[in-house]
C-alpha positions as CSV (number, residue, x, y, z in Angstrom):
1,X,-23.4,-14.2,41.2
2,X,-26.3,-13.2,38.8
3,X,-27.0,-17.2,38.7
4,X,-27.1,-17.2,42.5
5,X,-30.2,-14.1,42.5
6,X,-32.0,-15.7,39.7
7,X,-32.4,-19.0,41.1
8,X,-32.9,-18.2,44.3
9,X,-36.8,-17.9,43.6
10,X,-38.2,-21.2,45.7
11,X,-36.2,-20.1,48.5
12,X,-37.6,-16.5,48.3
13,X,-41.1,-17.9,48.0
14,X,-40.6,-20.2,50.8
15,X,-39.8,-17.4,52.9
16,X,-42.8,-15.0,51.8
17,X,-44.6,-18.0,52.9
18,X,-43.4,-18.7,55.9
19,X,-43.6,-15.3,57.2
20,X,-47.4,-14.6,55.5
21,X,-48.3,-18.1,57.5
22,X,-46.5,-16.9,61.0
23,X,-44.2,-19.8,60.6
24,X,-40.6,-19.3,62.2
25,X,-37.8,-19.4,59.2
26,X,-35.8,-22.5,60.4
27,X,-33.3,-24.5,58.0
28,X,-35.9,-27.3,58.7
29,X,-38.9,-25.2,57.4
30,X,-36.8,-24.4,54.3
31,X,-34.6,-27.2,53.6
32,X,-36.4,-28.5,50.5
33,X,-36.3,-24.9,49.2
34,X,-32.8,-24.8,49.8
35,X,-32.1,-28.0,47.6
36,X,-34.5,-26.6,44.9
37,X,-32.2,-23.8,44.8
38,X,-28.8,-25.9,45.1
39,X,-30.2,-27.8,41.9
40,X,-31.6,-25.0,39.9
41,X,-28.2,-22.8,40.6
42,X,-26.5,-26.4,39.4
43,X,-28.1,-26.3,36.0
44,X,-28.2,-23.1,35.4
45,X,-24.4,-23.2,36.1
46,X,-23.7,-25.9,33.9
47,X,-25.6,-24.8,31.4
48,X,-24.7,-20.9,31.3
49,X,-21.1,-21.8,31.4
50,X,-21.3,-24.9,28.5
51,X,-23.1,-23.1,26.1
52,X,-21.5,-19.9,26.6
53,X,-17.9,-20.0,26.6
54,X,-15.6,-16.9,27.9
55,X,-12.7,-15.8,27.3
56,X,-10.4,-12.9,29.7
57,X,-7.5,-13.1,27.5
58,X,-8.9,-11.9,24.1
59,X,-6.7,-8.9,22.7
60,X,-6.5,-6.5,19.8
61,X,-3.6,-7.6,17.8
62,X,-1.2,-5.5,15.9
63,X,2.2,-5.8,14.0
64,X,5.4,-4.0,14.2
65,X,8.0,-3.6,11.8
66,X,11.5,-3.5,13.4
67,X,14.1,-1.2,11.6
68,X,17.9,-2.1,11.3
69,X,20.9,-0.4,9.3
70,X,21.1,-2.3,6.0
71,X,25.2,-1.3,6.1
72,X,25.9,-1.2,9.6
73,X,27.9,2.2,10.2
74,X,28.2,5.7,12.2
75,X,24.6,7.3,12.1
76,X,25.0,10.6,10.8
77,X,21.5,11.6,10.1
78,X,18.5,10.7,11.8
79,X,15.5,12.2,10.0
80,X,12.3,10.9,12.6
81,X,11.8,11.2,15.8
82,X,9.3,9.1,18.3
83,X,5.5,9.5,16.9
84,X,6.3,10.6,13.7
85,X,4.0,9.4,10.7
86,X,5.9,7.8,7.4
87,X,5.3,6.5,4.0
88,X,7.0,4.0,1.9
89,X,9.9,5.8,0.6
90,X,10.6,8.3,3.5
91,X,14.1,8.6,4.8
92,X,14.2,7.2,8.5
93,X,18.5,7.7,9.1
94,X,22.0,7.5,7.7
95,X,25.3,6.1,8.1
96,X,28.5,7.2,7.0
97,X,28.9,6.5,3.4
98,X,32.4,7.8,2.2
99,X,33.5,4.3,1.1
100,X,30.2,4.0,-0.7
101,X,30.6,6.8,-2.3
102,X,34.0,6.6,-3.6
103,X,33.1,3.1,-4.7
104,X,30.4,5.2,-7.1
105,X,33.1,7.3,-8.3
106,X,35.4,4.8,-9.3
107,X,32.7,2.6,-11.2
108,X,31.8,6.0,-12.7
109,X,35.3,6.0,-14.0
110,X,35.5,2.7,-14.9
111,X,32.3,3.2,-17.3
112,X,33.6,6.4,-18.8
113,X,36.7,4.6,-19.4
114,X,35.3,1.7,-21.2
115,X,32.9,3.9,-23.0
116,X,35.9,6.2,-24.1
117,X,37.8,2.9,-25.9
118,X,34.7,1.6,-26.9
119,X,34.5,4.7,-29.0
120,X,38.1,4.6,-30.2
121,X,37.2,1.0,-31.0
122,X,34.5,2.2,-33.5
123,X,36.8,4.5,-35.0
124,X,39.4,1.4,-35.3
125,X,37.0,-0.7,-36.8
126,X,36.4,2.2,-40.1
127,X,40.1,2.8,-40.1
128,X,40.4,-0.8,-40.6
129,X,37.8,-0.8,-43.0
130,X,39.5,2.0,-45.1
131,X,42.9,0.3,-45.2
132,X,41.0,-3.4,-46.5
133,X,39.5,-1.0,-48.9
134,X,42.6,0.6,-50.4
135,X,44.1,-3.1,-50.4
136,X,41.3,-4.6,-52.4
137,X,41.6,-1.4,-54.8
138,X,45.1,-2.5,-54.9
139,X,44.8,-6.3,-55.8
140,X,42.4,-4.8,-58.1
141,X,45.2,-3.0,-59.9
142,X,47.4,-6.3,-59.4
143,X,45.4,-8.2,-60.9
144,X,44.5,-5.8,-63.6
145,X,48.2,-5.4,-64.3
146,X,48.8,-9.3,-64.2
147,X,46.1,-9.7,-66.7
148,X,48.1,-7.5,-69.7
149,X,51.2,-9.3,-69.1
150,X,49.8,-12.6,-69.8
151,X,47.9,-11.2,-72.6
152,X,51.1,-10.0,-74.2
153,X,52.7,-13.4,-73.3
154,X,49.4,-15.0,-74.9
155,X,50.2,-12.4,-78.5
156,X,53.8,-13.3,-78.3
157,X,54.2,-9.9,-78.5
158,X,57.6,-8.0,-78.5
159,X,56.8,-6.0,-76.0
160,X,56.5,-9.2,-73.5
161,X,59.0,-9.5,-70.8
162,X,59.3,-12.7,-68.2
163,X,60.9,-10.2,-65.4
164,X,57.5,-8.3,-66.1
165,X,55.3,-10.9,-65.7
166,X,56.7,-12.7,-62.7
167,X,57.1,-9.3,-61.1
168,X,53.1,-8.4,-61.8
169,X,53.1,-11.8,-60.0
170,X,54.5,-11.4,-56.8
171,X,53.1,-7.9,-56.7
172,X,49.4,-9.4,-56.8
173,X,50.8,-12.2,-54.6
174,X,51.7,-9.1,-51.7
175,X,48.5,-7.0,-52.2
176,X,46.6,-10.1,-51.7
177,X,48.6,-10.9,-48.6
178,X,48.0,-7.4,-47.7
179,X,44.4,-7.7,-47.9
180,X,44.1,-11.3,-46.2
181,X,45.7,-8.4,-43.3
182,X,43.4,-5.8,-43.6
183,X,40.9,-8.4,-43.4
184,X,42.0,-9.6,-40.4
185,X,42.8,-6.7,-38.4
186,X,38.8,-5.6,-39.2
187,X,37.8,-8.9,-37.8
188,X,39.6,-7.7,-34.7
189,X,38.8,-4.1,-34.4
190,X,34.8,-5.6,-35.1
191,X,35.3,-8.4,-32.3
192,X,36.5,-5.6,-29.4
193,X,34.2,-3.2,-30.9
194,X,30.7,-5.5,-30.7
195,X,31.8,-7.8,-28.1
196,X,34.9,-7.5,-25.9
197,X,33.8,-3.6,-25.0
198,X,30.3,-4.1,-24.7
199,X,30.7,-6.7,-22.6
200,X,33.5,-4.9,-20.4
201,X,31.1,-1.8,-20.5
202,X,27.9,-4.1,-19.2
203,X,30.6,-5.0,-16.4
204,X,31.1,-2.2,-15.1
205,X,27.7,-0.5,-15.1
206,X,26.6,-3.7,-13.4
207,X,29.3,-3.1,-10.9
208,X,28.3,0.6,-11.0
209,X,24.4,-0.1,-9.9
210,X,25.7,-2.1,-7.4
211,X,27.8,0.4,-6.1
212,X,25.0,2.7,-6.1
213,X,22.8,-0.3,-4.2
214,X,25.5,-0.4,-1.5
215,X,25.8,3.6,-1.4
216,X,21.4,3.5,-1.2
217,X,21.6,1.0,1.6
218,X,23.1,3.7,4.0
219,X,20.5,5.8,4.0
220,X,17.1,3.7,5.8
221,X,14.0,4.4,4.1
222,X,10.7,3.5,5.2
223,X,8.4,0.2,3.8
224,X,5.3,0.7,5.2
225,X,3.0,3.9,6.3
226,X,2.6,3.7,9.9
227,X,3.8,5.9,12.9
228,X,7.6,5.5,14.1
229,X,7.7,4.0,18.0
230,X,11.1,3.5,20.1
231,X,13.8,5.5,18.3
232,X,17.2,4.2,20.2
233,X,19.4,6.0,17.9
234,X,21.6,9.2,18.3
235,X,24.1,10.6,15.8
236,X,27.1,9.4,16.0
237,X,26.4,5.5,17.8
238,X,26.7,2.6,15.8
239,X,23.6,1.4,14.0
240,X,23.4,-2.7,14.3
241,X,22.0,-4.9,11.7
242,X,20.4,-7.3,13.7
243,X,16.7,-7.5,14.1
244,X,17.2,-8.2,17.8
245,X,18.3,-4.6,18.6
246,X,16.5,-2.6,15.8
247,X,16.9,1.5,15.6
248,X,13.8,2.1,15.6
249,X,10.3,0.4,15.4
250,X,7.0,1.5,13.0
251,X,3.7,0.5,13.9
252,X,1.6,-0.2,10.2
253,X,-1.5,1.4,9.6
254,X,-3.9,-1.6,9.6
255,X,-6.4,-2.3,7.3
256,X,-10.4,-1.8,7.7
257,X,-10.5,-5.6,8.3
258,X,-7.1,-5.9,10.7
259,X,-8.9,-2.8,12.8
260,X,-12.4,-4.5,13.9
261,X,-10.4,-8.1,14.8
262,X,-9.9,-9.6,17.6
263,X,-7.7,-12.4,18.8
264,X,-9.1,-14.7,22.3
265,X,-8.4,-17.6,23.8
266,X,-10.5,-20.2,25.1
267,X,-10.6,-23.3,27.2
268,X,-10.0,-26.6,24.9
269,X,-13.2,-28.1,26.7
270,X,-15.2,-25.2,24.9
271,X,-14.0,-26.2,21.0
272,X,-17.4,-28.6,20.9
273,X,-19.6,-25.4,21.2
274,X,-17.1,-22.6,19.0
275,X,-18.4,-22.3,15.8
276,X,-17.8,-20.0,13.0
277,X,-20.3,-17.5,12.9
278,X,-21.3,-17.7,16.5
279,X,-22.4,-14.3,17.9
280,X,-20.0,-12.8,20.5
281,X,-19.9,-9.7,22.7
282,X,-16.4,-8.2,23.2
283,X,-15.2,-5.3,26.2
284,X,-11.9,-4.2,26.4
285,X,-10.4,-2.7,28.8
286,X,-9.3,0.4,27.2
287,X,-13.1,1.3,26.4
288,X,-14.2,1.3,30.2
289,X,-15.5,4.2,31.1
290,X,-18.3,5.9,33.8
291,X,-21.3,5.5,31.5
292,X,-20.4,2.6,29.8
293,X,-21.2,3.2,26.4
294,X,-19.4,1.8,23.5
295,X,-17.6,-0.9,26.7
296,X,-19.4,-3.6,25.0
297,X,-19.6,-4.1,21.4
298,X,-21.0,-7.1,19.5
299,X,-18.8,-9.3,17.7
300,X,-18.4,-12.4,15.6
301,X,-16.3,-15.3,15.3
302,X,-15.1,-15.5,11.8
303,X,-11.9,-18.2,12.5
304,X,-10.9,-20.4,14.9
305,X,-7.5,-21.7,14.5
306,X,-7.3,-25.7,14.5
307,X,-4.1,-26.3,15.8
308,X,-3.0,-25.5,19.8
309,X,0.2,-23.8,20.1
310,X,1.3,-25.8,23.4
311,X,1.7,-29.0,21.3
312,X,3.8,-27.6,18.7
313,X,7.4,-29.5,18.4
314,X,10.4,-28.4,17.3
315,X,13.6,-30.9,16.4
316,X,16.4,-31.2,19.2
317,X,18.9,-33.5,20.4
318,X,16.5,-35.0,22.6
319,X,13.3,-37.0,22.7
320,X,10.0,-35.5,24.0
321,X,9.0,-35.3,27.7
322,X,4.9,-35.0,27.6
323,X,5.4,-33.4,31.5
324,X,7.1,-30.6,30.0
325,X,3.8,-30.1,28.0
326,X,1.6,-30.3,31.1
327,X,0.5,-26.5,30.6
328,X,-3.0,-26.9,28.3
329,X,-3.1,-24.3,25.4
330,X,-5.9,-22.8,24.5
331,X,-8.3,-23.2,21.3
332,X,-7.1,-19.3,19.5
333,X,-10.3,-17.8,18.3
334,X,-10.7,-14.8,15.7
335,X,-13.2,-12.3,15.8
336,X,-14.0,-9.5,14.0
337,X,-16.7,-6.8,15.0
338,X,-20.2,-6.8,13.4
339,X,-20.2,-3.2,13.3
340,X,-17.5,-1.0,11.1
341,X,-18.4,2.1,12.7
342,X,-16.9,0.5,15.7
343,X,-13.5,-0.6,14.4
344,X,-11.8,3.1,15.4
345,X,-13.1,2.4,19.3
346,X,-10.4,-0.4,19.6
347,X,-7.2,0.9,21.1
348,X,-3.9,-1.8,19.5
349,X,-2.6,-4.0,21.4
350,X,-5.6,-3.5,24.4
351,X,-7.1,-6.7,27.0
352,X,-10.3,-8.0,26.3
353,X,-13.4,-10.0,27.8
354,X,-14.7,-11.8,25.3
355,X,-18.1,-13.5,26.0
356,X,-20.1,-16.0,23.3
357,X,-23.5,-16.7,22.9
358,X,-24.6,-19.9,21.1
359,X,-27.7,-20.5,19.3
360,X,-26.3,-23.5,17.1
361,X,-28.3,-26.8,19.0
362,X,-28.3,-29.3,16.9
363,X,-30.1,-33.1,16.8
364,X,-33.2,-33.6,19.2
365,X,-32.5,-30.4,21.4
366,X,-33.0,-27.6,18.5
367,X,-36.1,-26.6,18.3
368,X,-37.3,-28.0,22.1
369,X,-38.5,-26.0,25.7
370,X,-34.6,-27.0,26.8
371,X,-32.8,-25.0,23.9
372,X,-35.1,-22.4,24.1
373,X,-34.2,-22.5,28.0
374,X,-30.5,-22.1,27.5
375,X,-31.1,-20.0,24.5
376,X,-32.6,-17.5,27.1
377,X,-30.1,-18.2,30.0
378,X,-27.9,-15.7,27.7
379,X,-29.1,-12.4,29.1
380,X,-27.3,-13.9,32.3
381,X,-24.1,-13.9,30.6
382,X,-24.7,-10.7,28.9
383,X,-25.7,-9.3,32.5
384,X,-22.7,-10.3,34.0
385,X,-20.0,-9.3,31.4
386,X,-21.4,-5.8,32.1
387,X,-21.0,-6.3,35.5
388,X,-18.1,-7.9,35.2
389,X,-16.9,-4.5,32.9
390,X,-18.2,-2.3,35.9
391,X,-15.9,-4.4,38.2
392,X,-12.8,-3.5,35.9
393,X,-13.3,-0.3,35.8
394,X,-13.6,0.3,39.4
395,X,-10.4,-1.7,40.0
396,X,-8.9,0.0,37.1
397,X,-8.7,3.1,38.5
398,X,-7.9,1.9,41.7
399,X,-10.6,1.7,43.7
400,X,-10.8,-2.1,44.1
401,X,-8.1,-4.8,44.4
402,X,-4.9,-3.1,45.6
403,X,-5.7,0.8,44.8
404,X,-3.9,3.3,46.7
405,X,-5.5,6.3,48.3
């Protein structure tokens, strides 16, 4: 331990002394260097591992977008294969849509039915129009006719006949009728003309688009741009509509912010020393390599999350046993990398060691010999997540801890 070597000074010096004296190196001659270095290694403990919270279960997040059959069916098509980039809009696979389709063709029909007598409508509405006219020409004529008879009545004139006049009568009385009729059957013609076929016709292109929505749904596009992962589809099997066996799975593109963040966990006894802000060094494991450069790469914290996930509750039939929540979460911290030119170095989804280095003291300590102590004690920590880097490697590769020759 890197605490161990750098506190071990008194009991170094002892021993220089001793052997420049001629002294024998007995635990008696060096048991008060020994405690020295007991108590130093204490603090320095204490105070390297308080101040400077670490974390071995930071990761790179990312999201995937599962991909299901909106009309479950027989594929017939499968357009992608594993690796594959897409954009919104990009076919992914089909199903069989024959039912679809000759669901289309009959809404089709039904339109261009509808459309059809809504033309013969407007053609029943000006025939209608005609006939009132010619029956309103001919009251006209009734009326005009009724209107000499009287007048001869009025003259007393010779000419007058009763049969006449009651017969100009009942003929106005019928072309009157005749028009009340032509009226009517306009009103008619008009109301399925304006109302009764427009509505029908709004029907059926409504059930049309949806006919074309169902026939749309059997072919799977893509949402997002990203790269297809995981294709479990083959022509001809049955594609499910459940989310919990998906065809297929896309991995988004991320954005410049998503690709420099980092997601760790840390103990709950460290949230009094977490801060927003607080510098941060991050190595993942995917970035190990012989020369370690570009292992470790400075970070920041930018959010920590306030609620632990172990003492979320959920409602059931039964009351809560606080032994079942005996396993302590951890305070989730996010961090995002100070550098952008570093953001393509982090591999999705890779293990990280995430180690923090305060310089919030606050109160009587800030400013004192003591903060500026611990302030310093964080080249240990930096030190040792290297070392702790060069330790992964080697046992990544299999060198160390259970490799195979």
């Amino acid at each position: 331990m890197i605490e161990l070597l750098v506190t071990s000074f008194p009991f170094v010096l002892r021993v220089i002394y001793l052997k420049w004296r001629g002294i024998p190196v007995t635990l008696y001659n060096v048991h008060r260097a020994l405690f020295m270095w007991f108590v130093l290694a204490l603090i320095v403990f204490f105070a390297v591992f308080y101040y400077y919270p670490k974390s071995y279960t930071g990761l790179v997040p990312f999201r995937t977008v599962p991909v299901v059959a909106e009309n479950g069916g027989t594929v017939t098509d499968i357009y992608v294969k594993g690796g594959d980039r897409v954009e919104p809009g990009d076919p992914l696979f089909a199903v069989e849509n024959s039912s679809e389709e000759a669901a289309v063709k009959f809404a089709m029909r039904k339109v261009e039915e509808i459309e059809s007598a809504k033309l013969a409508a407007e053609l029943q509405v000006e025939t209608a129009q005609a006939v009132l006219d010619a029956a309103i020409t001919s009251r006209e004529q009734a009326e005009l006719s009724l209107m000499d008879h009287r007048a001869l009545q009025a003259k007393n004139s010779a000419a007058f006949q009763v049969s006449q006049l009651e017969r100009a009568q009942a003929t106005l009385d019928t072309r009157s009728a005749e028009v009340e009729a032509a009226e009517t059957q306009l009103g008619v013609a008009q109301v399925q003309a304006t109302a009764v076929l427009p509505a029908q016709l709004a029907s059926a292109r409504a059930s049309l688009e949806q006919a074309r929505v169902e026939l749309s749904k059997t072919l799977t596009l893509s949402s997002v741009d990203g790269v297809v992962e995981q294709v479990t589809l083959n022509v001809g099997s049955r594609a499910a509509q459940a989310a919990m066996s998906p065809a297929m799975l896309i991995v988004p593109d991320r954005k410049d912010v998503e690709r420099g963040r980092i997601v760790a966990g840390f103990s709950q006894v460290s949230h009094t020393e977490l801060y927003e802000g607080m510098a941060a060094e991050v190595a993942c494991e995917s970035n190990f390599n012989i020369s370690m450069r570009n292992t470790v790469l400075p970070a920041r914290i930018v959010r920590i999350q306030e609620s632990i996930s172990s003492g979320q509750l959920a409602p059931s039939g039964r009351l809560i046993e606080p032994s079942e929540k005996a396993k302590r979460g951890q305070i989730v911290v996010h961090l995002d990398l100070v550098h952008p030119e570093h953001r393509d170095l982090l591999v999705p989804g890779s293990g990280c060691i995430v180690q923090s280095y305060t310089t919030n003291f606050e109160g009587d300590m800030e400013g004192t010999i003591v903060a500026h102590g611990i302030q310093a004690m964080g080249i240990i920590k930096a030190v040792g997540l290297r070392v702790k880097a060069w330790f992964g490697l080697t046992s990544g590769i299999g060198l160390i801890d259970g490799g195979h020759a």
